[in-house]
C-alpha positions in Angstrom: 30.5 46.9 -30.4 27.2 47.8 -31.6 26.4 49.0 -35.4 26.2 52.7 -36.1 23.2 54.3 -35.6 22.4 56.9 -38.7 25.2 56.2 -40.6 24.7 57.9 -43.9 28.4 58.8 -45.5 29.2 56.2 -48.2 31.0 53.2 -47.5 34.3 52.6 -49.6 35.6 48.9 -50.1 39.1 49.8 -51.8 37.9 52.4 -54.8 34.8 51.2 -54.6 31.2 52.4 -53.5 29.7 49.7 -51.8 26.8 51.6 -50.2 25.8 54.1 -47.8 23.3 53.2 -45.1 20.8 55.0 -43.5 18.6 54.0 -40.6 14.8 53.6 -41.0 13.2 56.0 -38.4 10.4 53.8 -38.2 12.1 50.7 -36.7 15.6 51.8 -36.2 17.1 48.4 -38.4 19.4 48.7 -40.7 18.0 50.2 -44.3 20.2 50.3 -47.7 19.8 53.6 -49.8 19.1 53.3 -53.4 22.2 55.0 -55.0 23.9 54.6 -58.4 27.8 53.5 -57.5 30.5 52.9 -59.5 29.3 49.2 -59.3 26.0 50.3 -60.9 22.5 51.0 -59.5 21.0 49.0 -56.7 24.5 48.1 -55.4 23.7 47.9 -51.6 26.2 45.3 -50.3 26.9 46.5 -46.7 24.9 44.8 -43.8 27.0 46.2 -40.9 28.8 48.4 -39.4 30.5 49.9 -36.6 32.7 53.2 -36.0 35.8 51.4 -37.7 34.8 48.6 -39.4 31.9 47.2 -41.9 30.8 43.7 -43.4 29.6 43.6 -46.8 28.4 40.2 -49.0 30.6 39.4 -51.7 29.9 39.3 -55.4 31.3 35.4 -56.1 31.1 33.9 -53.0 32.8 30.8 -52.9 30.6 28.8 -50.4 27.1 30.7 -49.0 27.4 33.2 -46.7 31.1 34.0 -47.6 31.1 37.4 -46.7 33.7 40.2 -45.6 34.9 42.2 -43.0 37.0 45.6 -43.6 38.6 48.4 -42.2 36.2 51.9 -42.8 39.7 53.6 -43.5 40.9 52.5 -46.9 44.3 51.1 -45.7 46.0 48.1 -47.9 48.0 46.4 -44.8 47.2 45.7 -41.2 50.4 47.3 -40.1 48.7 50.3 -41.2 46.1 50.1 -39.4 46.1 52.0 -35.6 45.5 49.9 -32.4 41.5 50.5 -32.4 41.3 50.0 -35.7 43.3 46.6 -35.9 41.2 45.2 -32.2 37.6 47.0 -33.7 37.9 44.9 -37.2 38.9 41.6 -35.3 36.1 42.1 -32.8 33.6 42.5 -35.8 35.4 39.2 -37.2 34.0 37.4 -34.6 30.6 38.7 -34.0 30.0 38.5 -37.8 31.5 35.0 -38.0 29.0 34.1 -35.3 26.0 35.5 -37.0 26.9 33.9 -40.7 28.2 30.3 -39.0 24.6 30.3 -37.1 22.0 31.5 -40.0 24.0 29.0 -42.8 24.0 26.3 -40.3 28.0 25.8 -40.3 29.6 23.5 -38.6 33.2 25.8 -38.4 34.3 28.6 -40.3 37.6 29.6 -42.7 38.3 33.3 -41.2 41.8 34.5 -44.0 43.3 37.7 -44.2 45.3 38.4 -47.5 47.3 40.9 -46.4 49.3 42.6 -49.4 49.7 41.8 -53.1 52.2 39.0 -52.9 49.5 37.4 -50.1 46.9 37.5 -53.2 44.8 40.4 -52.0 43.2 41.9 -55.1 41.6 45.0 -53.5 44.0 46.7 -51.7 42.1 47.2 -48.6 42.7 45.7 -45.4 39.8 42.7 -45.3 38.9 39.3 -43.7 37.1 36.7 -45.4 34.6 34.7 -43.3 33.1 31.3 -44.9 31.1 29.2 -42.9 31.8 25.5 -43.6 30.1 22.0 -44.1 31.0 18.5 -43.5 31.8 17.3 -46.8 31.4 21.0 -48.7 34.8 20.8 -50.2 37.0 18.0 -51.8 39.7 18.3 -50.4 39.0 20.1 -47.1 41.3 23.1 -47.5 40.7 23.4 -51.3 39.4 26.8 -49.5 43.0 28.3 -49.7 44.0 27.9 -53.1 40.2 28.8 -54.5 41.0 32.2 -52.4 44.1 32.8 -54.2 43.2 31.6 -57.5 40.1 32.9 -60.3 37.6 32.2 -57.2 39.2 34.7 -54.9 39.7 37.5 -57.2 37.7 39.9 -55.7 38.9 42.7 -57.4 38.4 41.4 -61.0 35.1 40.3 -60.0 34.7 44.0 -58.9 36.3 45.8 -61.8 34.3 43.6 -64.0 31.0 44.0 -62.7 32.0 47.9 -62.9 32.5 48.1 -66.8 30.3 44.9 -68.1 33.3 43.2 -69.4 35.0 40.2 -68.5 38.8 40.3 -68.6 41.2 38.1 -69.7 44.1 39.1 -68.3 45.0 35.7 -66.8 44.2 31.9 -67.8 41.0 30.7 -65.6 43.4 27.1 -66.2 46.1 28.9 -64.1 44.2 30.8 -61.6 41.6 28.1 -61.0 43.5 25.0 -59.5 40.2 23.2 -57.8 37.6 21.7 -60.2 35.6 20.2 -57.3 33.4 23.7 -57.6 31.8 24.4 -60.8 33.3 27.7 -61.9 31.4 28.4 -65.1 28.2 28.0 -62.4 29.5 30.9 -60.3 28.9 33.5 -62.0 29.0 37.0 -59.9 25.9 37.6 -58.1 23.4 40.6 -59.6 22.9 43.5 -57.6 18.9 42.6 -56.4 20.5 39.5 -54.6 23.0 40.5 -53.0 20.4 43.4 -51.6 18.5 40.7 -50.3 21.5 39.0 -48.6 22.5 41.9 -47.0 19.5 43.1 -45.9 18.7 39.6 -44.3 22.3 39.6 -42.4 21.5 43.1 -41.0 18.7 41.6 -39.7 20.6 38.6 -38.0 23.4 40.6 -37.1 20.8 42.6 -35.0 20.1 39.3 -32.8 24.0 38.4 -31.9 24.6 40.0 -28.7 27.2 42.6 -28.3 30.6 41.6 -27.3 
């Protein structure tokens, strides 16, 4: 299915404002407005979309080009999700796990849905997360997992933090954290200006993968 042509309403991600987009008359790609959100000014973090769905970039990816796929209707479990809905975010799944395993050079790809609190989703908003993978990125191989349900998954807090410029404390980093292999004191959230530039590139790409 094919992005959305002049989409301009604003883009939710849980009870956040991720973006509105609005299409550049001039050559018809993709084109992030400059808004202030509740994430601040300059937050432009959606690179696709379709009728049902959109893929942002994350704020603390944990490997590049970890990105995400959600529902446009704020909805916390699949099962809440209609028919269309549930086969228009898979589809976007796998055309946006194409794109991001061909421009990051991946060799395979960890695709995870969280799907309610006790699964470890912290934004309670139907979402995949796609992250291309490496020979050899990881030590151990599926150290992926636990980092997704640990300090290094957290998307919420990463969120909430970035929202009021304060880190919380509201659980050990020792206890959420639980594989040293990646340098967590390194991976500190992304700033606003590059995660534009991500997601302006990957709404480029996502304009070469063919339509399903």
């Amino acid at each position: 299915m094919s992005a959305v042509k002049g989409v301009s309403a604003p883009v939710y991600f849980g009870s956040f404002l991720v973006t509105p987009q609005v299409i550049s008359p001039s050559c018809g790609l993709n084109r992030l407005t400059h808004v202030e959100t509740n994430l601040g000014p300059l937050s432009k973090q959606v690179f696709h979309q379709t009728p049902l769905s959109f893929a942002l970039v994350n704020l603390k990816p944990i490997l590049p080009g970890h990105v995400l796929v959600s529902s446009r209707r704020v909805v916390p479990r699949i099962t809440d999700l209609t028919p269309a809905e549930t086969s228009d975010l898979f589809l976007t799944v796998r055309r946006v796990g194409r794109m991001v395993e061909r421009v990051y050079g991946a060799a395979s790809l960890n695709i995870a849905v969280q799907d309610g609190v006790h699964a470890g989703q912290s934004v309670p908003h139907v979402h995949a997360h796609i992250i291309p993978r490496k020979p050899a990125d990881l030590d151990p191989i599926d150290a992926v997992y636990g980092m997704l349900g640990g300090e290094d998954g957290d998307v919420g807090k990463a969120l909430r933090e970035t929202q009021t410029g304060r880190h919380t404390n509201s659980e050990s980093p020792k206890k959420r954290t639980r594989f040293p292999v990646v340098d967590n004191e390194a991976r500190k959230p992304r700033s606003a200006e590059e995660m534009q530039t991500e997601a302006e590139m990957l709404g480029r790409e996502m304009e070469k993968e063919a339509l399903d």
